[in-house]
N, C-alpha and C positions, 0 to 999 in steps of 0.2 A: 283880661280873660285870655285863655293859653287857645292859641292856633289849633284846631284840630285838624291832625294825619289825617294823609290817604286810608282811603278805606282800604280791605281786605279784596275788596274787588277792582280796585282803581291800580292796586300794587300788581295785581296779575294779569290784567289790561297791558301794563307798561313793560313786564317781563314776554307775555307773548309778543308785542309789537318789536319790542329788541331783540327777539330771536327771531322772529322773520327777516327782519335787517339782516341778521347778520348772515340768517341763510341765504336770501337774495346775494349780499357779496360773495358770503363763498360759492354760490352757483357762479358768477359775474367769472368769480378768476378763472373759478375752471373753466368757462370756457372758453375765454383769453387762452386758458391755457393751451387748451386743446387746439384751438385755433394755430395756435404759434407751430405747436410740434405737427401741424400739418404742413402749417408754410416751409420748414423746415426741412421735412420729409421732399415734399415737391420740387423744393429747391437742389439739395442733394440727388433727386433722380434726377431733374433736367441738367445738373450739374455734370451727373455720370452720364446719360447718354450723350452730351456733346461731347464730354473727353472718347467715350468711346466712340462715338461718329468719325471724330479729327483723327484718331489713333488710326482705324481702320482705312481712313483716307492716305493717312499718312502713310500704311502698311501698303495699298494699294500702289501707291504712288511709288515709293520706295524700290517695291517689287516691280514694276513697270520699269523704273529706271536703270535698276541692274538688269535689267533682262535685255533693254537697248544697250546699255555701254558692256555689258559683258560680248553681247554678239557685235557690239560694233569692234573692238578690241581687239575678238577672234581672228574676225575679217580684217583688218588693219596690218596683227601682226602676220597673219598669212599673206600678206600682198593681196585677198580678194574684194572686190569691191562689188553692190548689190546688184549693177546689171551691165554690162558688158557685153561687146559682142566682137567675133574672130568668123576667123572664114580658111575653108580648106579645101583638097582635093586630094582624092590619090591617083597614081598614075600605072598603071599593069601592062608594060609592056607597050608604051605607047597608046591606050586607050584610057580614059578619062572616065574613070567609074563615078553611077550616078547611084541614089540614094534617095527615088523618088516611090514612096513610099509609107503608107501609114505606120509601120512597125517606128520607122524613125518622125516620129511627131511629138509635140511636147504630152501629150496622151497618154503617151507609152514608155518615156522617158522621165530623165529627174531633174527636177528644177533647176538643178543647179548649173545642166548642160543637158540644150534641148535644141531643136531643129523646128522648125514652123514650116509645113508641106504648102504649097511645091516648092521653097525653095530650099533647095539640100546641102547648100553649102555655106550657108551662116550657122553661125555655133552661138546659142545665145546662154549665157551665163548667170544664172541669177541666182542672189544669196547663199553662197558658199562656193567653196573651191572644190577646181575640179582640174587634174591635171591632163595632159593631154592622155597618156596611157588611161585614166579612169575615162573620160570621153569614149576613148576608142570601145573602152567595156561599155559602157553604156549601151554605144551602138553595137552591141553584140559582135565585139569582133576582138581578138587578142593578139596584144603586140607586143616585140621586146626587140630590140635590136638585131638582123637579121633575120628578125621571121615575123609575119602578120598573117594571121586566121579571118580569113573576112567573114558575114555575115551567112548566117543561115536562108533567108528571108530571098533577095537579089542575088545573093555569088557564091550558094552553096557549101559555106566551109572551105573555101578557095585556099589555100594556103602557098605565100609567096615568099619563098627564103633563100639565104645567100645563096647561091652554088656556082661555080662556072662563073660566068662574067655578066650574071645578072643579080643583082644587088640591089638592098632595102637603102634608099636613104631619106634625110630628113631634112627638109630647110624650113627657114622662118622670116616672113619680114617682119621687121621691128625697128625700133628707132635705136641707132647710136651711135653719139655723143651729137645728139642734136637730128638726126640727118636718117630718115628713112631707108630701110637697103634691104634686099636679100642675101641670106647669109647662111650657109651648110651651116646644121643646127643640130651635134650626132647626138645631147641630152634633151633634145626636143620632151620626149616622153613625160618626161619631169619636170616639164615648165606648166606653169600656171598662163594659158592665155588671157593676154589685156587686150582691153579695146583697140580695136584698128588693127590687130595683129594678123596678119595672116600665115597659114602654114601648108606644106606640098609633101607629101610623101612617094615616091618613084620606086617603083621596080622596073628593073630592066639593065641596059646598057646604054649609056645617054652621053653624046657632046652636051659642050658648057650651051651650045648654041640652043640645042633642044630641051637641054634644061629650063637656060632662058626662057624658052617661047613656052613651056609649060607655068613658067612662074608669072609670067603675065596675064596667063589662063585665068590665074585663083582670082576669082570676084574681087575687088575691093568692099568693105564696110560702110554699108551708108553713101552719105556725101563726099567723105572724106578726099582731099586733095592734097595726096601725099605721091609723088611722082614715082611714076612706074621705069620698071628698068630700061634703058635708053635715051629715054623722055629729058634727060638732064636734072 
């Protein structure tokens, strides 16, 4: 006796149950799928913000770096270095002009060449060059060899230049060849002062004797124990 087939209803039982399977899987992948192209997505952002994070570090950094070796370089090739200090005096005739005064304070002055009140005869030098002619402008007074316009502030526009047998001159102590000394300095104007340096500017008419005794006048820097004229 022959096997009887599924019924008509047992055939579309077995058709809807294998189309829900198969719906169930295609749901399944997609959202495997979907899943994936999020991880994907999330990875590629956090991918991208770190590279731009590091870049921007790296750009910061970079820029940071040239900004120090460009201005150290500056300073390097110019001979200035970032803080330094000198010391001066001018001399009118035998009087020791003073310079005790707010106009001359680092306040009112430029970083680069500045005075700290009361005391008016250290020249403090910080981050960039200053030669001595721009010092002098600084302190509101203008100079060239043979003539100085002193300040408006203490000495009125004074003006002291060659004439007759009274005379602008300039020294500087400084090291050389080893050995600390004062030394007639007639490009003074155009030196860059370095630490410990000191410098005298005279008008008048002066022995060496009175020179001397003015040149031992100029403050020393600091500590420093570099032997004064005489002293051996």
């Amino acid at each position: 006796m022959d096997q009887e087939g599924p019924t008509p209803d047992e055939i579309e039982r077995r058709i809807r149950e294998r189309e829900a399977k198969v719906e169930r899987l295609r749901q399944s992948m997609e959202k495997e799928a979907r899943v994936k192209r999020l991880e994907r997505k999330e990875t590629v952002a956090r991918s991208a913000k770190t590279t731009a994070f590091v870049l921007a570090g790296l750009l910061v950094f970079a820029g940071a770096a040239w900004g120090y070796f460009k201005a150290t370089d500056m300073l390097e090739e110019s001979g200035c270095s970032f803080h330094e200090h000198a010391t001066f005096q001018i001399v009118d005739q035998g009087e020791v002009l003073r310079f005790q005064h707010s106009r001359f304070d680092m306040k009112h002055m430029e970083m680069r060449a500045h005075l700290h009140q009361p005391d008016d005869s250290k020249v403090h030098l910080e981050g960039g060059c200053a030669t001595v002619q721009e010092f002098f402008g600084i302190m509101d007074m203008k100079i060239r060899p043979g003539h100085l316009q002193l300040d408006t502030v203490l000495h009125d526009d004074k003006v002291l230049k060659d004439e007759g047998n009274l005379t602008l001159r300039f020294f500087l102590y400084h090291e050389v060849g080893g050995n600390w000394t004062w030394e007639e300095y007639p490009k003074l104007l155009g030196h860059q002062l370095r630490d410990g340096q000191r410098m005298l500017v005279t008008y008048g008419d002066y022995t060496d004797e009175e020179i001397a005794r003015y040149q031992a006048g100029v403050p020393p820097v600091g500590n420093q124990q570099q032997a004064q004229p005489g002293m051996g």
